[in-house]
N, C-alpha and C positions, 0 to 999 in steps of 0.2 A: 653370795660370794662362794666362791671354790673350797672344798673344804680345805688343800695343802696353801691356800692361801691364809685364810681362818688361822692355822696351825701355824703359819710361819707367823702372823702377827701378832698371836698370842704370847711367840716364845719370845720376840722382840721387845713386848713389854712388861714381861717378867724375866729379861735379861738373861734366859736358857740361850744356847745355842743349839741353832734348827741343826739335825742329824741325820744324815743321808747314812742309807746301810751297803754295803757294797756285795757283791756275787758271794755265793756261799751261806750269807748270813739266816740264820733261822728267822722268823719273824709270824707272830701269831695275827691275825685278820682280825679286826675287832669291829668290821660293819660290813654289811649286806650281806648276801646270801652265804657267803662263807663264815661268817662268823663263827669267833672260836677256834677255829680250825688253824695246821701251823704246818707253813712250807717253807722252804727254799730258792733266797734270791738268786734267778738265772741271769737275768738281767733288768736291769735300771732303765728307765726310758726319761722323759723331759719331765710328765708330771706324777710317773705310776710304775708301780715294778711289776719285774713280770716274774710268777711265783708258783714254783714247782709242787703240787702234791700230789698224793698217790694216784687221784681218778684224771690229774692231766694238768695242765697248763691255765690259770690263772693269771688276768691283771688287774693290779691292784692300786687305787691312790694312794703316796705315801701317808697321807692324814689316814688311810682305813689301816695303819697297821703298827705296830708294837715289837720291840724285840723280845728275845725270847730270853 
């Protein structure tokens, strides 16, 4: 399964609401090669954002990321 699927059925059965971040928002990467690391949403797409840091332009699944 997808992981932003994973993440959205998790949060349906422990009753959280899934949480989309919007433009602007900080958000630290917490999988794959960027890990750790903490940018800036430019924009949102269907299933991944697209995230601004210093060496350039990243996309990201929402399930790889966290806010800050």
């Amino acid at each position: 399964m997808h992981p932003n699927h994973l993440a959205e059925l998790c949060a349906l059965q422990t009753g959280e609401p899934v949480r989309l971040l919007g433009r602007g928002m900080r958000v630290r990467i917490v999988s794959g090669e960027f890990h750790g690391r903490v940018g800036t949403v430019v924009k949102r797409g269907r299933t991944s954002y697209h995230l601004q840091l210093p060496e350039g332009r990243v996309r990201v699944a929402f399930a790889g990321t966290e806010p800050v």
